[in-house]
N, C-alpha and C positions, 0 to 999 in steps of 0.2 A: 517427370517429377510428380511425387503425388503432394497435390494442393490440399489434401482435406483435413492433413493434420500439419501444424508446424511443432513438430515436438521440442524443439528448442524452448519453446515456451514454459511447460510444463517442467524442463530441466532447472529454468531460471527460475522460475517459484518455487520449485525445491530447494532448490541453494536460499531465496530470499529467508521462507520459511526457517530453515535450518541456521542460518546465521540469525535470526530474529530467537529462534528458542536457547540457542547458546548466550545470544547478547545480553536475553532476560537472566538468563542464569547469572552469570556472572558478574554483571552489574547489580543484583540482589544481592548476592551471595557472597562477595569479595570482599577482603577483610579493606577498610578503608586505608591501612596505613599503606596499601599496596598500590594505588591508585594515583600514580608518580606521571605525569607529563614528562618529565625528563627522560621513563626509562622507552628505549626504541618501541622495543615489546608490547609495553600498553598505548605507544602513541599508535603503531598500527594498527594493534585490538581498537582502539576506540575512532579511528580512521573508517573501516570498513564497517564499524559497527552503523556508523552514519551514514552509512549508502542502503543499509538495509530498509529501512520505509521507504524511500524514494524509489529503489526498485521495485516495492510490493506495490506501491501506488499505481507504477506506470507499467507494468506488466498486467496489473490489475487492469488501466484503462486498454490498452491494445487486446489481450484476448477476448474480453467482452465484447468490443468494437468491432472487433474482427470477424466474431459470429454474428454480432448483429447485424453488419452488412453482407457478409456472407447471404442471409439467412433470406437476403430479400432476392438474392439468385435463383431460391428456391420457392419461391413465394411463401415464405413462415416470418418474413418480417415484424409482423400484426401479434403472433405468438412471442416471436423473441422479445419482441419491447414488452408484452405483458407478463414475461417470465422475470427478466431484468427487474422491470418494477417492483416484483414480488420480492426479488430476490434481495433487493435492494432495501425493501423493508423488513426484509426477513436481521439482514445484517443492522440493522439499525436497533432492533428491538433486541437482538442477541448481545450486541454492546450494551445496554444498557442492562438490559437481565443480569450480565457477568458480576455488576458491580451493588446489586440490590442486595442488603446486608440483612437475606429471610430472619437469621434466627433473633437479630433484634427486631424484626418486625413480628416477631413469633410472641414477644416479650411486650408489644405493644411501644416500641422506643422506636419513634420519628421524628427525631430530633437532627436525623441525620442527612441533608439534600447532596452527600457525595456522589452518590450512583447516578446524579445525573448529568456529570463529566463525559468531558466527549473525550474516545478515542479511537485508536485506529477502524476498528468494526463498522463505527457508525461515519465515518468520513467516508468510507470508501462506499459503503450503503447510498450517501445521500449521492458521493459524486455519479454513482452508478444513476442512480435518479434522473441524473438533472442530464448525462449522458444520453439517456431515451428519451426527455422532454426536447433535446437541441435535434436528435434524429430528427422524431417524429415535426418539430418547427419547420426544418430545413426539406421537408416534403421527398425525406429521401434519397436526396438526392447527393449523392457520396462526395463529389466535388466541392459542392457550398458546405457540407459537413466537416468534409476536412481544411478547409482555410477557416471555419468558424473554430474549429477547435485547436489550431493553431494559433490563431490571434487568442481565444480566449486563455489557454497557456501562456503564452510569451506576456500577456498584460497582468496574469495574477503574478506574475513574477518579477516585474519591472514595477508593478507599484506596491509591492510588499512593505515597504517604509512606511506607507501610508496607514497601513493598518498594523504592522508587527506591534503596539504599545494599546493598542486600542481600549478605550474603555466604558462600559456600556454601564453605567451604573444604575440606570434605572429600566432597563431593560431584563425581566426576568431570568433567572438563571439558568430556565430551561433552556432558553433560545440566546442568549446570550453567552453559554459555552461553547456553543458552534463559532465560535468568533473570538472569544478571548481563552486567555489562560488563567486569568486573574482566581478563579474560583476553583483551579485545580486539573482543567481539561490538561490532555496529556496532548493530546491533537487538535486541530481547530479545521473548518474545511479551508481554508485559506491560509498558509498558500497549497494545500495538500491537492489541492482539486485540480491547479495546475498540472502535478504529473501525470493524474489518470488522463488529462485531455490531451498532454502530448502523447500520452501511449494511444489515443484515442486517432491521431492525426498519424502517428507511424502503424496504426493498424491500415486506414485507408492508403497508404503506400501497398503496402504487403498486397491487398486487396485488390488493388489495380496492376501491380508490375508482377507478380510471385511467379507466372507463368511464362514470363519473357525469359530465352536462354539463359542470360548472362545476369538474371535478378541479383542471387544469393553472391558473388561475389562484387557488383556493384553496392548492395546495402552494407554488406558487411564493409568496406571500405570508405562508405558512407558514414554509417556508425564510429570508425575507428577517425577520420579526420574530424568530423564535427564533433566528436565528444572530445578530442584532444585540443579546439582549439576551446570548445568550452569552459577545460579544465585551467588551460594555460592562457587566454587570451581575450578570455568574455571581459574580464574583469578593464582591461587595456583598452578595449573597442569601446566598453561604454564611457570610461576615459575620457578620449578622442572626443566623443560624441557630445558629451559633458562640454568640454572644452570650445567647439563649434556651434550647440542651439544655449549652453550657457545656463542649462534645466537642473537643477539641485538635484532632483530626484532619479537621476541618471549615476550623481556621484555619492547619493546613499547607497544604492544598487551596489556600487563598484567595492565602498568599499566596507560593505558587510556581502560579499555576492557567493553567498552558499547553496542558495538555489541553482543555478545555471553550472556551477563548478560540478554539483551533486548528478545533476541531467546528465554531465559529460560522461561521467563515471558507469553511470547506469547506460546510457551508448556504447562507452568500452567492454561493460559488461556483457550486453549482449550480442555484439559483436563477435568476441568470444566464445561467447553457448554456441552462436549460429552457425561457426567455423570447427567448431568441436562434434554439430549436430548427432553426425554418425557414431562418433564414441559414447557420446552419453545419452542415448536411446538406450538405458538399461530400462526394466520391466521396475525394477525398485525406486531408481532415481523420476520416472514418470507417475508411478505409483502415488508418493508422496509431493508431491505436483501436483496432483489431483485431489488431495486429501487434507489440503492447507486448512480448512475451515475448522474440520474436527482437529485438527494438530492444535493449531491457535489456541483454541476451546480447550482442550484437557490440559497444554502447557497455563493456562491461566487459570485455571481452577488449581492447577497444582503448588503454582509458585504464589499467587497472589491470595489463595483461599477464599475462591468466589462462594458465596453463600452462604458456609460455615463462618468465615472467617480468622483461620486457619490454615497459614501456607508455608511454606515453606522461608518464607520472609520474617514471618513470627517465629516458628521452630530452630532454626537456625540462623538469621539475620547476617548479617555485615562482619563472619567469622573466616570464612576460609582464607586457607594459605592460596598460592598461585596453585602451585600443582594438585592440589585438592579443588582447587574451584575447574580446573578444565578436566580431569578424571570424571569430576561430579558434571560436569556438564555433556560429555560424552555418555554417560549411560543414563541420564535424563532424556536428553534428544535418543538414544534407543528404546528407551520404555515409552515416551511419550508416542513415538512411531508404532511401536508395536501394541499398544492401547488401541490407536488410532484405526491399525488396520486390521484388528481381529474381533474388538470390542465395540465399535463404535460403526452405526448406518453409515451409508454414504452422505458427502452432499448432497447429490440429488435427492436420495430419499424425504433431507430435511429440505430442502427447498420446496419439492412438491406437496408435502405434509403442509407446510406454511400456506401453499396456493389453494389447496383444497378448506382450510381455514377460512381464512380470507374469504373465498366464493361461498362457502356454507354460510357465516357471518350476512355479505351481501345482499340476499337473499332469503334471509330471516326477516 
């Protein structure tokens, strides 16, 4: 078995990515009188639409995890965690750049503190963060890594009641969007942080077992019971649980539990990719797998009009019919692909540009 690549991975951030550039489309784009909870059609569209962050999250935590521990097989540990770091503030500043509105700043008009909304870019940046602060704590050591990022998971997700309403009023807005929504964040790191740490805790799996005969069909079977009972049975167990310690916050979990149901999904999900692995090692579907950051990036300049402001949300807004909105979202996700892969650096180019940044800065 070759251990150095698990391409499932890369298959699953294509599909995350590509249902995230469709979701945007349509959800922009959709004339509102079509946006029926009754009809089957949009209650699945808006079904799977809601597993799409959760899977980017925790795909996100596992393949970073997974080189980071990898890395220390190789002795480049020391590098990995200071490339993460980088990388990490690389995504943070590019969130927040997306939504800086230049040309009224061009105009002298500051009137405006939206741009400093937290969304997906900059959660996944900081969890990425605070990912190499728990490594580098835990001295490395893969074992107390992965039960830390396991409890750490399982408790942002069990005490999400505690925070879901939160209100920080006198807590500046810079730092205060990372926590609430009140001012517009579209994301918050909590409970988002939770996924990347279980991807983080199912990477040290992969890490420790990947080489044993019989891995890939134990996980994958693993994936598919514990995500099923997630889906069907989290809710029930805390219940029970509720009912015997008598804890309130057992039976707000249960019965708002969209977190844990969402996890399952995203377990079926890759369960899935990892059973399919051999088919969907296409050179395309890996490709754009690879190229998630600059995808993200041009799909958001296009539809939301970063910087000009100017998108496709202003130009056409909340008009299309059904079959006009999935036409247009099919040859959107084509162009924005093919933008991505002819026009656009690689990540790494932009990561490294950012690292050499950063050390020139340093050192001035």
């Amino acid at each position: 078995m070759n251990t150095n690549r698990l391409y499932f991975i890369d298959a699953v951030r294509a599909f995350a990515i590509l249902m995230m550039l469709q979701g945007h489309f349509i959800d922009t784009l959709l004339d509102v009188s079509y946006r029926d909870d009754s009809s089957t059609v949009f209650t699945i569209w808006k079904y799977f639409r809601g597993i799409t962050a959760p899977t980017f999250f925790t795909i996100s935590g596992l393949i970073f995890s997974y080189l980071l521990i990898k890395a220390k097989r190789s002795g480049n540990a020391n590098l990995r965690m200071k490339k993460g770091f980088y990388r990490g503030l690389m995504l943070i500043g590019i969130g927040y750049l997306l939504r800086i509105p230049i040309f009224e700043w061009l105009f002298w008009k500051f009137d405006s503190f939206y741009f400093l909304v937290i969304d997906v870019l900059q959660c996944i940046g900081l969890s990425l963060i605070l990912v190499v602060g728990i490594y580098k704590l835990t001295l490395k050591r893969t074992l107390i890594f992965s039960i830390l990022m396991f409890i750490l998971g399982f408790v942002t997700f069990l005490t999400e009641p505690l925070y879901r309403y939160i209100d920080l009023p006198n807590l500046p807005k810079l730092f205060a969007n990372w926590m609430t929504k009140d001012y517009g964040s579209v994301f918050t790191i909590l409970p988002w942080f939770g996924y990347v740490a279980f991807g983080a805790f199912i990477a040290t799996i992969f890490y420790r077992y990947l080489e044993r005969p019989k891995f890939k069909i134990g996980i994958i079977l693993g994936f598919l019971i514990v995500g099923t009972l997630l889906i069907f049975k989290s809710g029930y167990i805390l219940m029970r649980i509720y009912y015997i310690t008598d804890l309130k916050l057992l039976k707000d979990v249960a019965f708002y539990n969209y977190l844990f149901t969402r996890l399952g999904n995203v377990l079926i999900l890759f369960a899935l990719f990892y059973a399919a692995e051999n088919y969907i090692k296409k050179p395309l579907i890996l490709k754009i797998g690879q190229k998630t950051l600059s995808i993200y990036v041009i799909h958001f300049i296009i539809i939301y009009g970063s910087f000009t402001g100017i998108g496709l949300n202003t130009i056409i807004g909340k008009t299309l019919l059904p079959w006009q909105a999935i036409i247009g979202a099919l040859m959107f996700l084509t162009i924005v692909c093919f933008i991505s892969f002819y026009y656009v650096k690689t990540n790494a180019f932009v990561y490294n540009g950012v690292r050499r940044l950063v050390d020139k800065l340093r050192h001035n």
